[in-house]
PDB file of N, CA, C and O in Angstrom:
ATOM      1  N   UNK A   1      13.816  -4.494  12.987  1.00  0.00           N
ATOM      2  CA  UNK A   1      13.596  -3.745  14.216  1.00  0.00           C
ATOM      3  C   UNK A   1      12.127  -3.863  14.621  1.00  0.00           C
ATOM      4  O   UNK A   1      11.120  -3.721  13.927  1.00  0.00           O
ATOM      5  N   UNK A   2      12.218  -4.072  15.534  1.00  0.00           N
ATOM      6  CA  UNK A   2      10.358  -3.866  16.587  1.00  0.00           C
ATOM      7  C   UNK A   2       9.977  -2.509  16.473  1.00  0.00           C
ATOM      8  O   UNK A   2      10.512  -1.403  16.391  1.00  0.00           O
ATOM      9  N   UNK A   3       8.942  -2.972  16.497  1.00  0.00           N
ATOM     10  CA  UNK A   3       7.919  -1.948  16.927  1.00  0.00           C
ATOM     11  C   UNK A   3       8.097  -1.299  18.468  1.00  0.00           C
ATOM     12  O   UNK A   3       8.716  -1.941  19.316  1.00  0.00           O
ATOM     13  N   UNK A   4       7.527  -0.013  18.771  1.00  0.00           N
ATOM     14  CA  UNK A   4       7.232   0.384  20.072  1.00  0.00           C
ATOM     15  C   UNK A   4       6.277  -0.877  20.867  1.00  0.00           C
ATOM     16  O   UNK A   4       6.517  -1.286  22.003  1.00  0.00           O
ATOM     17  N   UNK A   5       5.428  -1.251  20.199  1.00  0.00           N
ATOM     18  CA  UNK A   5       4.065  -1.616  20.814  1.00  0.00           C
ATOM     19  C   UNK A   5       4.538  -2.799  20.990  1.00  0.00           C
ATOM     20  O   UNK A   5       4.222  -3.205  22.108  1.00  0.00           O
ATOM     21  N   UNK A   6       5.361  -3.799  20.203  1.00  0.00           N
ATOM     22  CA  UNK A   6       6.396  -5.494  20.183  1.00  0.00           C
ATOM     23  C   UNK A   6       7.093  -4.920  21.427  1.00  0.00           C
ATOM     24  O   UNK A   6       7.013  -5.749  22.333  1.00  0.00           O
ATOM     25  N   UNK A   7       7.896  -3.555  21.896  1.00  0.00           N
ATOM     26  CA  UNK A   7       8.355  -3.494  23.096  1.00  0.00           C
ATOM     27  C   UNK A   7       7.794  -3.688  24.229  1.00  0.00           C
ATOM     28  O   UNK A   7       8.251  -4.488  25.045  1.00  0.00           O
ATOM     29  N   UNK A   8       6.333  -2.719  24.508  1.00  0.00           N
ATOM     30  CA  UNK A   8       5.610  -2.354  25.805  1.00  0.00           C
ATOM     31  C   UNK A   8       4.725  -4.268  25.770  1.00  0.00           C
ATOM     32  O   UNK A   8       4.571  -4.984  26.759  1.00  0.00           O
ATOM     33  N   UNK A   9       4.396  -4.537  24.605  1.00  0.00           N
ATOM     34  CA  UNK A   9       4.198  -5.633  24.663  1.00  0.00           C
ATOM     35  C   UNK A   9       4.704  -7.029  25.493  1.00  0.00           C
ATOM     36  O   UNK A   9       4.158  -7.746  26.331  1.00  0.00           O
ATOM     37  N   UNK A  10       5.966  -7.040  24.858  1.00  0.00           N
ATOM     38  CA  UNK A  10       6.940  -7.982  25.471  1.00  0.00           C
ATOM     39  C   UNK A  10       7.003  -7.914  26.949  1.00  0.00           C
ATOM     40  O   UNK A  10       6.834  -8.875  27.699  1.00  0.00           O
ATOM     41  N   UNK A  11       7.302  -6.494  27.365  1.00  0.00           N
ATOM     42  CA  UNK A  11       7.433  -6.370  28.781  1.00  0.00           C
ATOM     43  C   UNK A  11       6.391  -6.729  29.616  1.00  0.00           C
ATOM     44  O   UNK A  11       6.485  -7.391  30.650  1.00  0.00           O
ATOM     45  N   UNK A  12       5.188  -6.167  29.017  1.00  0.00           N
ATOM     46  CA  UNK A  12       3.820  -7.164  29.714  1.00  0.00           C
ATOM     47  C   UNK A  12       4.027  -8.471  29.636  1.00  0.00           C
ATOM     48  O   UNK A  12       4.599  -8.949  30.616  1.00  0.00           O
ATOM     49  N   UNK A  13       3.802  -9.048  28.958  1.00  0.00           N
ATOM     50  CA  UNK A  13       3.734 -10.191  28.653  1.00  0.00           C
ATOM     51  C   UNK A  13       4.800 -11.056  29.637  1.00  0.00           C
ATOM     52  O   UNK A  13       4.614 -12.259  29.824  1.00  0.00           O
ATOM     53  N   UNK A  14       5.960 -10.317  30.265  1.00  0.00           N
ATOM     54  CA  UNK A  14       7.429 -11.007  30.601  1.00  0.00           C
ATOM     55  C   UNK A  14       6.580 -10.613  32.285  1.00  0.00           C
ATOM     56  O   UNK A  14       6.705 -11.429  33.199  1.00  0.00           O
ATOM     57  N   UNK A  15       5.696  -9.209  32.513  1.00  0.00           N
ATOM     58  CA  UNK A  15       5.248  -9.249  33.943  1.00  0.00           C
ATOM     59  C   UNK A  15       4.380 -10.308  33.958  1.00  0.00           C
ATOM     60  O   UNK A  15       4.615 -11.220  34.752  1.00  0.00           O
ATOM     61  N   UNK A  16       3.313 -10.379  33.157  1.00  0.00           N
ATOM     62  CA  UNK A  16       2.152 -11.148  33.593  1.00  0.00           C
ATOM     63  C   UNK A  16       2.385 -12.532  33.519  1.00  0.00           C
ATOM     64  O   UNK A  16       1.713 -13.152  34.343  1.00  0.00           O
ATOM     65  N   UNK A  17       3.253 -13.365  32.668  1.00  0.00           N
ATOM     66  CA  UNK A  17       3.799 -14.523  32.562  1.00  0.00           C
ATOM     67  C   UNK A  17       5.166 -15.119  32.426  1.00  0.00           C
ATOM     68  O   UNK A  17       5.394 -16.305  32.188  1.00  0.00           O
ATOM     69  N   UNK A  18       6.187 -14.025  32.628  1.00  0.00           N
ATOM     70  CA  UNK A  18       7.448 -14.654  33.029  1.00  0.00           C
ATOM     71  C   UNK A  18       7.930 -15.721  31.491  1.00  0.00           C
ATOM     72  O   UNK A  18       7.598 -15.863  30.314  1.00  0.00           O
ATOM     73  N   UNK A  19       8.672 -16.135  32.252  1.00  0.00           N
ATOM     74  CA  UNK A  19       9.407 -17.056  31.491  1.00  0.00           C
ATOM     75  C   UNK A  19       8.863 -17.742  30.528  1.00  0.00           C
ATOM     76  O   UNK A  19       9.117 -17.706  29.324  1.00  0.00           O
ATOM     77  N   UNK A  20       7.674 -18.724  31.427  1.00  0.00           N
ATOM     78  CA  UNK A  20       6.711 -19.683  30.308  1.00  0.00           C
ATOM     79  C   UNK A  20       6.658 -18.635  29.234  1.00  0.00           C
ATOM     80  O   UNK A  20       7.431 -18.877  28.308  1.00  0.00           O
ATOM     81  N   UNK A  21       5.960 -17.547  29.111  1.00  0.00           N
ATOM     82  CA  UNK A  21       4.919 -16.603  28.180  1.00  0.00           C
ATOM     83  C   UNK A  21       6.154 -16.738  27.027  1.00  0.00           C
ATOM     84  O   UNK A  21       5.966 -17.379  25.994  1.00  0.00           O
ATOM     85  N   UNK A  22       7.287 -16.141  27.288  1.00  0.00           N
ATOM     86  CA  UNK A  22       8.353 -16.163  26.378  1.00  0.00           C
ATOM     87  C   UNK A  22       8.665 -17.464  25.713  1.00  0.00           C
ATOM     88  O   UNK A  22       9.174 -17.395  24.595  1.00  0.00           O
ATOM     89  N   UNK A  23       8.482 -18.402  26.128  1.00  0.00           N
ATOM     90  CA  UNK A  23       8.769 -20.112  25.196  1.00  0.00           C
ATOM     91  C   UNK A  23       7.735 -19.913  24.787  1.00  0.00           C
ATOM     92  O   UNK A  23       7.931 -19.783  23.579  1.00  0.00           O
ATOM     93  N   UNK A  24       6.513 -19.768  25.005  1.00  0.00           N
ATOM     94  CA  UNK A  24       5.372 -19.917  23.911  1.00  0.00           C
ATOM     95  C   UNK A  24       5.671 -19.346  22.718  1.00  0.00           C
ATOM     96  O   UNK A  24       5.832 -19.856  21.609  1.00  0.00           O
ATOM     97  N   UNK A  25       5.745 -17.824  23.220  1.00  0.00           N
ATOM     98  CA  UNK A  25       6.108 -17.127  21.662  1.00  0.00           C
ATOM     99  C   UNK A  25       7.362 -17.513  21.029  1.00  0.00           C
ATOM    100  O   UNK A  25       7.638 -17.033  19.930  1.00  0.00           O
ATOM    101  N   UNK A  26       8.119 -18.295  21.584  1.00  0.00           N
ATOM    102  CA  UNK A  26       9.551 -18.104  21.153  1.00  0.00           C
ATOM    103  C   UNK A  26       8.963 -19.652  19.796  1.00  0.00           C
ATOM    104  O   UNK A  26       9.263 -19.631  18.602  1.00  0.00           O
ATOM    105  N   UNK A  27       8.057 -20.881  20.538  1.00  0.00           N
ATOM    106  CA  UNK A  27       7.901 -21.759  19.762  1.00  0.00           C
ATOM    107  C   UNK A  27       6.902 -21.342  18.797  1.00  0.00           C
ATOM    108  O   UNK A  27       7.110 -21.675  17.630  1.00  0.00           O
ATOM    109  N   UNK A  28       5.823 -20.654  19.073  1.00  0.00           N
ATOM    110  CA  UNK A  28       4.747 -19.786  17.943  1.00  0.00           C
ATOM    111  C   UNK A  28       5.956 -18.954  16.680  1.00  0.00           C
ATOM    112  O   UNK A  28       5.672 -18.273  15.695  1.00  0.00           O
ATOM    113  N   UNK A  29       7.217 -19.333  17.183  1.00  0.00           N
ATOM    114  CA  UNK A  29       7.980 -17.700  15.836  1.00  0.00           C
ATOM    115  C   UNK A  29       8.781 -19.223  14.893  1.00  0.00           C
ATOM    116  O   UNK A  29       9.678 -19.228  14.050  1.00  0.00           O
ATOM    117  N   UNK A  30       8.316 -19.889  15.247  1.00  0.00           N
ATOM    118  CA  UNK A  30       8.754 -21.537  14.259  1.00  0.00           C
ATOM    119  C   UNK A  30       7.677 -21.965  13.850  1.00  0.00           C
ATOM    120  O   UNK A  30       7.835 -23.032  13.256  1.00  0.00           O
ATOM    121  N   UNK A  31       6.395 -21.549  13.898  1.00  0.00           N
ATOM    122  CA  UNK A  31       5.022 -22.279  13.277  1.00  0.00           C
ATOM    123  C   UNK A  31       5.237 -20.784  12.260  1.00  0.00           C
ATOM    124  O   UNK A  31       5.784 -20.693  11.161  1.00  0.00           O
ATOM    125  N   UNK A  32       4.596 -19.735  13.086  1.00  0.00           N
ATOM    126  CA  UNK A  32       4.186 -18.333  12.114  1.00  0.00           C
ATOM    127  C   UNK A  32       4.825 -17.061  12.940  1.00  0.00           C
ATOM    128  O   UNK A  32       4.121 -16.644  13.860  1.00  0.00           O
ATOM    129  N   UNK A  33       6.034 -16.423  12.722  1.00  0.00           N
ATOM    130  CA  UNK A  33       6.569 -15.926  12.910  1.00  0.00           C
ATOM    131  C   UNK A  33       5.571 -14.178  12.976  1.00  0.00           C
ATOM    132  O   UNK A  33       5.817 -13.306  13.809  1.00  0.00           O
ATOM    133  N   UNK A  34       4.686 -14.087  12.082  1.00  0.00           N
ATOM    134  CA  UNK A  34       4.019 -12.790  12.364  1.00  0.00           C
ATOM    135  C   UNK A  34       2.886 -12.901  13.107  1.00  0.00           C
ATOM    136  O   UNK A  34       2.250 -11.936  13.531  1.00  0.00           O
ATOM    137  N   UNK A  35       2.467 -14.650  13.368  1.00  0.00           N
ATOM    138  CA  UNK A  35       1.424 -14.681  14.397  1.00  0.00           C
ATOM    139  C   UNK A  35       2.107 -14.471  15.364  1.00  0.00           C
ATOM    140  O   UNK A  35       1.324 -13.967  16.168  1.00  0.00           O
ATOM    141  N   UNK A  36       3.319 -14.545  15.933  1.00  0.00           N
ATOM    142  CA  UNK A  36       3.905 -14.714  17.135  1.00  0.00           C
ATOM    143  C   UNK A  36       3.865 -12.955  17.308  1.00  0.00           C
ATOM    144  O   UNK A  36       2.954 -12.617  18.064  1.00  0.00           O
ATOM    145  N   UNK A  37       4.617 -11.872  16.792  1.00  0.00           N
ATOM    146  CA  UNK A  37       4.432 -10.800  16.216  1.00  0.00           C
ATOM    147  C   UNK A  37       3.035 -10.409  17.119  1.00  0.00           C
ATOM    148  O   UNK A  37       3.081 -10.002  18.280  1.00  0.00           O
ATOM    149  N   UNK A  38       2.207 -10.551  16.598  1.00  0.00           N
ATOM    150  CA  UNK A  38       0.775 -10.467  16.728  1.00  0.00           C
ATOM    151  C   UNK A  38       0.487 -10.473  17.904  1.00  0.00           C
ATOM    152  O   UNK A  38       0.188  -9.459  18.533  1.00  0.00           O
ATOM    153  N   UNK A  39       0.532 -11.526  18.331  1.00  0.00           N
ATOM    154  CA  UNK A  39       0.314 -12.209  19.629  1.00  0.00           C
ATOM    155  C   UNK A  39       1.238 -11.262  20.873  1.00  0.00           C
ATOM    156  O   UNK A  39       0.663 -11.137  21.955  1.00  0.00           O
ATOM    157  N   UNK A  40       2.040 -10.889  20.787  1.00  0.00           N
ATOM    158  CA  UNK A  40       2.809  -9.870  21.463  1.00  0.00           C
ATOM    159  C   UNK A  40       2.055  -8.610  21.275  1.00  0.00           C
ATOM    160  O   UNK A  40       1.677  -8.064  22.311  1.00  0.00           O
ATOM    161  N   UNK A  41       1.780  -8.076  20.202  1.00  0.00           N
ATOM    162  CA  UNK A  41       1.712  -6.586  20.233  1.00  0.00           C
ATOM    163  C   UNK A  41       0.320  -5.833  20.107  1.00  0.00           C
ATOM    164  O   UNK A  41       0.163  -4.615  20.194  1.00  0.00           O
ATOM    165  N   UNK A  42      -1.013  -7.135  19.805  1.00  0.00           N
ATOM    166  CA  UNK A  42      -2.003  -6.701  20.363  1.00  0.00           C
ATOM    167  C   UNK A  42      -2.554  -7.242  21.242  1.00  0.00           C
ATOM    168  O   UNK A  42      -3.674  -6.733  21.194  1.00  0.00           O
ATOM    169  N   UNK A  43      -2.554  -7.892  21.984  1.00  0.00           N
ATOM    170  CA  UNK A  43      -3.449  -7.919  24.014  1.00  0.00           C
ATOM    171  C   UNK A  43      -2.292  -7.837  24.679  1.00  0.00           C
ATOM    172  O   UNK A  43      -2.477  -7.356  25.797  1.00  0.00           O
ATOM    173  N   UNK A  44      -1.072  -8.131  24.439  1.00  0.00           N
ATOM    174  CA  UNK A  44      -0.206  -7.557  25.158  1.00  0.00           C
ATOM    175  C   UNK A  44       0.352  -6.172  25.250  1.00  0.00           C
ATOM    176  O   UNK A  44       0.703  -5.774  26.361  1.00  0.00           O
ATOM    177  N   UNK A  45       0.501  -5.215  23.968  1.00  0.00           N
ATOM    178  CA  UNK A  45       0.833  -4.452  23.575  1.00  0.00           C
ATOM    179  C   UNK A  45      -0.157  -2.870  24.214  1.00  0.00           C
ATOM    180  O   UNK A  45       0.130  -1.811  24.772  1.00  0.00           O
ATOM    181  N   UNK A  46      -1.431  -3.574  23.694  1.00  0.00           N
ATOM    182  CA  UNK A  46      -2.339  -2.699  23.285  1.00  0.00           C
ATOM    183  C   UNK A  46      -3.773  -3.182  24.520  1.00  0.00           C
ATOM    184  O   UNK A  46      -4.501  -2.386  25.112  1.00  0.00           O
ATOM    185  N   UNK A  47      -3.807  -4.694  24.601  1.00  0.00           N
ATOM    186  CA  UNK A  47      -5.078  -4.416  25.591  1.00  0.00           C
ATOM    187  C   UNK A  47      -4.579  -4.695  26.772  1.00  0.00           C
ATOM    188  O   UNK A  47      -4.944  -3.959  27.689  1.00  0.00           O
ATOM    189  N   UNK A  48      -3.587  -5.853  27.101  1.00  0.00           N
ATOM    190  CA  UNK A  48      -3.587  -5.590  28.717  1.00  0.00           C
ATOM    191  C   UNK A  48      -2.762  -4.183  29.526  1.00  0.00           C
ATOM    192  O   UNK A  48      -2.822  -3.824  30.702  1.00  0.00           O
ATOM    193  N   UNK A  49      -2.025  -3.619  28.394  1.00  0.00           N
ATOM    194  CA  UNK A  49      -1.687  -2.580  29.191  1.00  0.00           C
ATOM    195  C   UNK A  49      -2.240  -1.343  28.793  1.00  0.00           C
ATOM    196  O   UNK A  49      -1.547  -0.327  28.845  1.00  0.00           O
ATOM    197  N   UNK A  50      -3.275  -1.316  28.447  1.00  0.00           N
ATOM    198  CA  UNK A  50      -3.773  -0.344  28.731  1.00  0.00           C
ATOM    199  C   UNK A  50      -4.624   0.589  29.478  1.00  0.00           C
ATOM    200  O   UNK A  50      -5.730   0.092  29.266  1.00  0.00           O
ATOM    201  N   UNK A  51      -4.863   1.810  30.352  1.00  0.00           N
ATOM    202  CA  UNK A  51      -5.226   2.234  31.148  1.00  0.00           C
ATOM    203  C   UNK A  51      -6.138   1.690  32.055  1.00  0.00           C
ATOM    204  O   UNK A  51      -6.437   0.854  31.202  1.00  0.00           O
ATOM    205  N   UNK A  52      -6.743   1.437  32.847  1.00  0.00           N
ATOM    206  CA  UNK A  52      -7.902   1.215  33.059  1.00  0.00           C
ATOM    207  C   UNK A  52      -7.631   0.041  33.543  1.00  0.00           C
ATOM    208  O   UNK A  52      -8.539  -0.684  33.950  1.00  0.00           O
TER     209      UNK A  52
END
């Protein structure tokens, strides 16, 4: 199961880049599956959506 933050993450990530953003991570979760992880849930998660 995900995280909250892999959620609010994803959804950024699906506004600010659509489709492409999702094949990236989808091919990053076949190199390193917790970099991909990562890569979702902190600047997506945590810095681009946050306030400000």
């Amino acid at each position: 199961m995900k995280s909250e933050r892999y959620k609010i993450g994803w959804d950024k990530l699906a506004e600010i880049d659509g489709e492409q953003g999702e094949k990236v991570v989808e091919a990053l979760k076949g190199i390193s599956p917790e970099f991909a992880d990562l890569l979702i849930e902190f600047p997506f998660g945590d810095i681009y959506n946050r306030p400000g």
